[in-house]
Structures are given as C-alpha cells and as structure tokens.
C-alpha atoms as a printed R data frame, in Angstrom:
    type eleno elety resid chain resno       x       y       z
1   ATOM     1    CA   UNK     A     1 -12.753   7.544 -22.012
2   ATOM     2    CA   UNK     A     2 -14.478   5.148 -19.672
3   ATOM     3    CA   UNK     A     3 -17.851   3.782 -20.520
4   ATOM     4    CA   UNK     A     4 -20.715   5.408 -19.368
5   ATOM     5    CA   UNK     A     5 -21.908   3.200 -16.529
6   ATOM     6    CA   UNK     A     6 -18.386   2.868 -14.987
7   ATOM     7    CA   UNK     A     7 -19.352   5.177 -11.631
8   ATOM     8    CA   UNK     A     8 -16.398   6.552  -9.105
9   ATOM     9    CA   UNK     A     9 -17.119   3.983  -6.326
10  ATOM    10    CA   UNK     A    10 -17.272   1.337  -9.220
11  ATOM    11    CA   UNK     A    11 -13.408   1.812  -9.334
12  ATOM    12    CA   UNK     A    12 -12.418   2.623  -5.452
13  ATOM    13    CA   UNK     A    13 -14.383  -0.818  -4.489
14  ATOM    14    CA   UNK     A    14 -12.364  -2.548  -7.254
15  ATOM    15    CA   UNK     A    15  -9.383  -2.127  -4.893
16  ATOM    16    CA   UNK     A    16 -11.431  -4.919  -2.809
17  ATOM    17    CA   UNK     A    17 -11.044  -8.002  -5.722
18  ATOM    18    CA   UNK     A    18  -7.144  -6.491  -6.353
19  ATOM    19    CA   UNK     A    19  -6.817  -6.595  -2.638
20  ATOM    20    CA   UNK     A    20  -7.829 -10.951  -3.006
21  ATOM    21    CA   UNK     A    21  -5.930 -10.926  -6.133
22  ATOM    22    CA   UNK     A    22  -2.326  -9.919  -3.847
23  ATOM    23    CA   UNK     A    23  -3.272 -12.263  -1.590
24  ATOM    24    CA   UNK     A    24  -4.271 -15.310  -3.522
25  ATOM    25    CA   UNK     A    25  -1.609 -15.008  -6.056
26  ATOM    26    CA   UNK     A    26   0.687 -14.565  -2.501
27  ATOM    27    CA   UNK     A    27  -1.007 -17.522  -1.860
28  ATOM    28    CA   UNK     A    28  -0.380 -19.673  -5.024
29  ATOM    29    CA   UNK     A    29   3.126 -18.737  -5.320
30  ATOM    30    CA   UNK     A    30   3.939 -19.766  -1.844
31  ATOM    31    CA   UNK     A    31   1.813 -22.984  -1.580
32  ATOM    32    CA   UNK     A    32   3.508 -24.299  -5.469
33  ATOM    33    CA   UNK     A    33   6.533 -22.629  -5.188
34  ATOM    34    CA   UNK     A    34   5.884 -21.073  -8.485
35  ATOM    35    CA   UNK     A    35   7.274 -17.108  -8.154
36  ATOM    36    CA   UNK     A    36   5.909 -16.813 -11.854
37  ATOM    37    CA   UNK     A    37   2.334 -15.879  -9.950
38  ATOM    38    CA   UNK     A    38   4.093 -13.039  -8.996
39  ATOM    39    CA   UNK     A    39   3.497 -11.344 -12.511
40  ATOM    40    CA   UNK     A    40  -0.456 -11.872 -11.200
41  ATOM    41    CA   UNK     A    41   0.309  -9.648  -8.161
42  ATOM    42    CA   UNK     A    42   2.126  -7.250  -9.957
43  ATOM    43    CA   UNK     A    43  -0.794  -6.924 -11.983
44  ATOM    44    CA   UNK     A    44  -2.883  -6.242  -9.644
45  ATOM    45    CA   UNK     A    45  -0.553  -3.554  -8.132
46  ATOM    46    CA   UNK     A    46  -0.942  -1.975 -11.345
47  ATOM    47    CA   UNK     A    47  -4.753  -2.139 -11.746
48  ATOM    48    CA   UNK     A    48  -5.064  -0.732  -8.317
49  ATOM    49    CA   UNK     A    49  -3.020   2.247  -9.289
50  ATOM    50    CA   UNK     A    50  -5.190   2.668 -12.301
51  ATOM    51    CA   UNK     A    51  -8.102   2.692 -10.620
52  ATOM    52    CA   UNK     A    52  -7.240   4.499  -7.852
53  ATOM    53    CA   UNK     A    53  -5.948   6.833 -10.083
54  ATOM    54    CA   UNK     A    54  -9.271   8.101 -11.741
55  ATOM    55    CA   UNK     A    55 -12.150   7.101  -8.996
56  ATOM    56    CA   UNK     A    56 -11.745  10.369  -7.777
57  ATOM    57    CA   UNK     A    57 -10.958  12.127 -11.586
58  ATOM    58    CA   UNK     A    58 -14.866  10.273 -12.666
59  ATOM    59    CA   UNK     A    59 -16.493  11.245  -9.403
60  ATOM    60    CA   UNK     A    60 -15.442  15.375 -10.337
61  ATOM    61    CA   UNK     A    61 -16.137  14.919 -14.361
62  ATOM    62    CA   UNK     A    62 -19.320  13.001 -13.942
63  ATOM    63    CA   UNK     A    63 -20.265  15.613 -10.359
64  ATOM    64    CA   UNK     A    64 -21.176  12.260  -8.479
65  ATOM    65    CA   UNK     A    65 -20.746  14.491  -4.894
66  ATOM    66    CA   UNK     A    66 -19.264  11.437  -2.679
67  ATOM    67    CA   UNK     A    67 -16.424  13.468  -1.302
68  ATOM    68    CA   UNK     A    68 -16.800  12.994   1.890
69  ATOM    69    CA   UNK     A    69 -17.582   8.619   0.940
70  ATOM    70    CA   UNK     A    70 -14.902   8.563  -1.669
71  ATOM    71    CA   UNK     A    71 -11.982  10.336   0.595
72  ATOM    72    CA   UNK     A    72 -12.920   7.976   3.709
73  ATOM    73    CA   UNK     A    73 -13.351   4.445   1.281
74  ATOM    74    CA   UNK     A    74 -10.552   5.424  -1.461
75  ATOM    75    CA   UNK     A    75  -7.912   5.616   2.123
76  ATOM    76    CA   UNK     A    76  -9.317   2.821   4.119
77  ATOM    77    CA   UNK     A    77  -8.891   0.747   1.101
78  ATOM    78    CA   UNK     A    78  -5.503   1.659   0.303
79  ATOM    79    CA   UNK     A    79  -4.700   0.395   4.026
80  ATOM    80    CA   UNK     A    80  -6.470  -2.516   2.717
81  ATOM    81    CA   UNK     A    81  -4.483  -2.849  -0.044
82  ATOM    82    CA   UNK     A    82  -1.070  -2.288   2.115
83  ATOM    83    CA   UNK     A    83  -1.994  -4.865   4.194
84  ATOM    84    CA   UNK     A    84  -2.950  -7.623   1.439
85  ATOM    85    CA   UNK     A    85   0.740  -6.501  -0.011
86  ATOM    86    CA   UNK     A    86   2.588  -7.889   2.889
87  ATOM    87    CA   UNK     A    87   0.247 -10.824   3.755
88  ATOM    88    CA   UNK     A    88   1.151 -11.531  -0.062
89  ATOM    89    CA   UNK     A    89   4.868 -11.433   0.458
90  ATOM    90    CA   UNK     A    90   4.452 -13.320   3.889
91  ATOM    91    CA   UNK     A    91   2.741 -16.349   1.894
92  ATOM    92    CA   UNK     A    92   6.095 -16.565   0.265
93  ATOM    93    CA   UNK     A    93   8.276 -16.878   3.352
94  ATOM    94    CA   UNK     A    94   8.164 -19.688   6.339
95  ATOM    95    CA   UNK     A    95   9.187 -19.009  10.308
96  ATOM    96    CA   UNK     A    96  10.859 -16.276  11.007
97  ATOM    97    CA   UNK     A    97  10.923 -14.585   7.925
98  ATOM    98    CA   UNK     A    98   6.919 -14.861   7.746
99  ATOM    99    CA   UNK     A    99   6.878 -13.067  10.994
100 ATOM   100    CA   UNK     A   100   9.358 -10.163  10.100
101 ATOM   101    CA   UNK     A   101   7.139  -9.659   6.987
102 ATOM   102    CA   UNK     A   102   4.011  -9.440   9.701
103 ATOM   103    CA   UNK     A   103   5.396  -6.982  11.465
104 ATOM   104    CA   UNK     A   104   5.422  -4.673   8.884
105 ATOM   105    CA   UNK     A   105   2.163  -4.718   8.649
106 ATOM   106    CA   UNK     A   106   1.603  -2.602  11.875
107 ATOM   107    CA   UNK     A   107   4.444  -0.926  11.078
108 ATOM   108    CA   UNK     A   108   3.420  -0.141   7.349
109 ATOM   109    CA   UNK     A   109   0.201   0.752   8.728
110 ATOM   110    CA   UNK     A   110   1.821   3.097  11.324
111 ATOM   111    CA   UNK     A   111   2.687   5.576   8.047
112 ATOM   112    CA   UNK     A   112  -1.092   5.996   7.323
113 ATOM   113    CA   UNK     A   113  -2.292   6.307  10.503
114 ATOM   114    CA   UNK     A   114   0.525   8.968  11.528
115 ATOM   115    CA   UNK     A   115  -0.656  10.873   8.119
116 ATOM   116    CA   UNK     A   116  -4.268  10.630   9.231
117 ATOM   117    CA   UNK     A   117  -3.649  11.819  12.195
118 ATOM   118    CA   UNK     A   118  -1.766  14.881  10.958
119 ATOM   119    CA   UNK     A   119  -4.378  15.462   8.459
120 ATOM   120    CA   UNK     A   120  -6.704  15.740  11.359
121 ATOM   121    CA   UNK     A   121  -5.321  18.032  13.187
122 ATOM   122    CA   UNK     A   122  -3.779  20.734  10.441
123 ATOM   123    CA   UNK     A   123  -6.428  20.412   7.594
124 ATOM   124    CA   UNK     A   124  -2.926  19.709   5.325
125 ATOM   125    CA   UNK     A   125  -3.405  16.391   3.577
126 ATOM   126    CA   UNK     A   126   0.447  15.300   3.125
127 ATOM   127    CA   UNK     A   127   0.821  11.499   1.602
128 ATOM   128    CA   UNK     A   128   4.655  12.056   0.089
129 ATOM   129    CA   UNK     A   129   7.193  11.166   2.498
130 ATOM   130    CA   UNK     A   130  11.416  11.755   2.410
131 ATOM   131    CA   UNK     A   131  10.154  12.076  -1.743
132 ATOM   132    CA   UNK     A   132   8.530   8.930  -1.851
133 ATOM   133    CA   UNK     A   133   4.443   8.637  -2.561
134 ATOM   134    CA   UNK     A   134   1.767   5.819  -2.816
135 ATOM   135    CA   UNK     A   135   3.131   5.407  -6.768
136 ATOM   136    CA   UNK     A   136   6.750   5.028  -6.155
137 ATOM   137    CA   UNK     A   137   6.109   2.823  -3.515
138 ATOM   138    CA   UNK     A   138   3.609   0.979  -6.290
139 ATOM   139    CA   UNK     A   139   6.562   0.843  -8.216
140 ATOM   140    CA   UNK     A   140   8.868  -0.468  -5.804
141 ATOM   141    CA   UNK     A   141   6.725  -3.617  -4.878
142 ATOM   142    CA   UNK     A   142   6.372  -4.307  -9.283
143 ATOM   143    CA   UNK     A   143  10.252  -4.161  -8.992
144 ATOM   144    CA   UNK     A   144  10.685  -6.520  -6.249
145 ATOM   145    CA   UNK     A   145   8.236  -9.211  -7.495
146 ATOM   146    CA   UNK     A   146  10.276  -9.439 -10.695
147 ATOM   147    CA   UNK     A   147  13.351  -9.420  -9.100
148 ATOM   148    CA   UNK     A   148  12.030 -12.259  -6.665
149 ATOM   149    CA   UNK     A   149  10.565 -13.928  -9.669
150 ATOM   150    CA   UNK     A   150  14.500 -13.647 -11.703
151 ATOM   151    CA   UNK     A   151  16.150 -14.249  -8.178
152 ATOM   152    CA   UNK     A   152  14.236 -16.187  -5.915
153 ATOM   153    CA   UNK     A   153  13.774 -15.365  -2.522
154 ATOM   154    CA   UNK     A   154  16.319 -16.414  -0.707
155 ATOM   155    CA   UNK     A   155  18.131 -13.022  -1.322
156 ATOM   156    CA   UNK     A   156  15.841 -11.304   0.720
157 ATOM   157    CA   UNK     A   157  15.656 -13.083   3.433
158 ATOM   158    CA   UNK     A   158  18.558 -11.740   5.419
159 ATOM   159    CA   UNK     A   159  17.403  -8.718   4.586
160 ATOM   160    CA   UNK     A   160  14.185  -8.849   6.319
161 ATOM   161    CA   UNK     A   161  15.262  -7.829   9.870
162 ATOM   162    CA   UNK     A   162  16.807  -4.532   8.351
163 ATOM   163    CA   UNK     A   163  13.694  -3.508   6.653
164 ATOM   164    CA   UNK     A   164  12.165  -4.006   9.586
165 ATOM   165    CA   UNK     A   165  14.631  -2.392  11.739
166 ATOM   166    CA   UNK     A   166  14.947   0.861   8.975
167 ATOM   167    CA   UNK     A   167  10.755   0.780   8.220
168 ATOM   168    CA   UNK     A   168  10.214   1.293  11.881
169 ATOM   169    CA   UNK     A   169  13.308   4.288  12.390
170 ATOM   170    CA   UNK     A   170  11.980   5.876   9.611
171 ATOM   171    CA   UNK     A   171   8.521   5.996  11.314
172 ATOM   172    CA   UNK     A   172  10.102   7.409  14.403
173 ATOM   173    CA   UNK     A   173  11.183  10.097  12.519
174 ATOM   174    CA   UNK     A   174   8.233  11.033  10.457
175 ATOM   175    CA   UNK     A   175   6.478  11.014  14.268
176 ATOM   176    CA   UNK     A   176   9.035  13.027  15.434
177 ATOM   177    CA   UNK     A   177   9.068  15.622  12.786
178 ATOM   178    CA   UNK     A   178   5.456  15.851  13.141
179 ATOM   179    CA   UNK     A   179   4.870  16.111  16.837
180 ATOM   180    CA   UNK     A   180   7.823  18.721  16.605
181 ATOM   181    CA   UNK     A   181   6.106  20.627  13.986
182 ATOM   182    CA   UNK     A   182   2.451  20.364  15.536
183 ATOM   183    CA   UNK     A   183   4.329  21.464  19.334
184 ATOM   184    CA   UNK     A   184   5.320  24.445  16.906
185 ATOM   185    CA   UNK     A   185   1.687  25.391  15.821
186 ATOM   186    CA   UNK     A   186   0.585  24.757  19.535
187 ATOM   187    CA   UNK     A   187   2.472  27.568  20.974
C-alpha cells in the first residue's frame, strides 16, 4: 500500500537521512544534555527497520531488477547505519567512555564483515547469530534509549568495558565457528 512513485532504492537510500537523524539527535542529546532526543533516535531506528523492511518486498512486486544494486546498497547501508548507532551513543559519553563506545564500532563492524565474508565463500547468506538478527538487535538499541532516557546514563557507564570485552569474545567465536566449519568444507 505504498504510493505509486515510492521506488525500492527510494526506501534503501532513506537509510542515508535516518543514518544523520542517529547521529544528530546523538548529537543534540549530548551537546544539551537533554536524553529526551533520544525518542528522535529511536525513531529513526524504527523508520530504518520499516524501510529496510520492504525496499527489497517493492523492488520484487513492482519487478524493478536491482538485485545485484539493492543486495550490495541495502548491506553497505546497514553498516552505515551500525556505525551512526554508536557514533550516536558516543555523543552521549565523554573520555573514556566515548572511546569504549568507538571501539565498538570496528568491533560491531567485525560481525558484518565476518558474515560477508562467509557469504562469499559458501553462497549461504546467514545474518542471525546465537538467535539474535538485525531486528532484535533494532529492538535492543529502542530499549536502551528509553531506559537511558528513564535512567540516565550513568548506569551504563561501568558497563562499557564489559560490552566491549563480551562484543569482541563473541566475535572470536562466531570466527572460530566459521573458519572451523569452512576448514570442514575444505577437506
């Protein structure tokens, strides 16, 4: 039930002005102190789901035949998107903190890149990890900017190092697992 003129790369590049959305309402939060722009990123969490959701659904009803354009953009702007995420959430924080949040960013990016390369090399496209996928995860970043926004942040900033620490084990083992399983199809 879109309109007519709404195209499948009309709603992958939207993830571009949700992408400055995270990061200016990151932005505004952390420069005023205001976690209330929070709701703003959440929103745009939310719209980028949508959208993301039914680029490829409009491209296949309407027979548009970017495949190949909408599989490379729809990905490389969801690594986009990561990455505005955390430079959102690093807006918020000062010193240390800011750079624990920064890391993640390779690390966060480390996830794609692993599944990318995987993809590559089997032909199996696998996005859900240990039961979590792209929405979830969605859902998880809504949940902690209204938790920031009821609790502030100063809750999470101990916790920082530990998502760090756990983000990057859990990437270890989603390497391991894979180079195990790829050794496997190699002999």
């Amino acid at each position: 039930h879109f309109p007519r003129w709404v195209e499948t790369w009309h709603l992958t590049l939207l993830t571009i002005v949700w992408c400055m959305g995270l990061v200016g309402f990151g932005y505004r939060a952390g420069k005023t102190g205001n976690l209330h722009w929070l709701w703003a990123s959440s929103l745009m969490i939310f719209l980028q789901w949508f959208t993301d959701a039914f680029d490829g659904a409009i491209g296949r009803y309407k027979e548009t035949g970017l495949i190949k354009w909408g599989f490379y953009m729809d990905h490389l702007l969801d690594y986009v998107f990561a990455c505005s995420t955390l430079i959102g959430y690093a807006l918020l924080a000062e010193g240390v903190s800011r750079e624990i949040i920064l890391l993640l960013v390779p690390v966060f990016s480390g996830y794609m890149v692993a599944s990318f390369l995987a993809f590559g090399v089997t032909g199996e496209f696998k996005i859900t990890y240990l039961a979590t996928c792209p929405t979830e995860i969605r859902i998880w970043f809504i949940l902690l900017n209204t938790t920031l926004i009821i609790f502030g942040t100063k809750w999470i900033l101990p916790l920082l190092p530990w998502i760090l620490v756990v983000s990057v084990a859990i990437l270890c083992i989603l390497c391991y697992r894979t180079q195990k399983y790829l050794w496997r199809l190699d002999m």
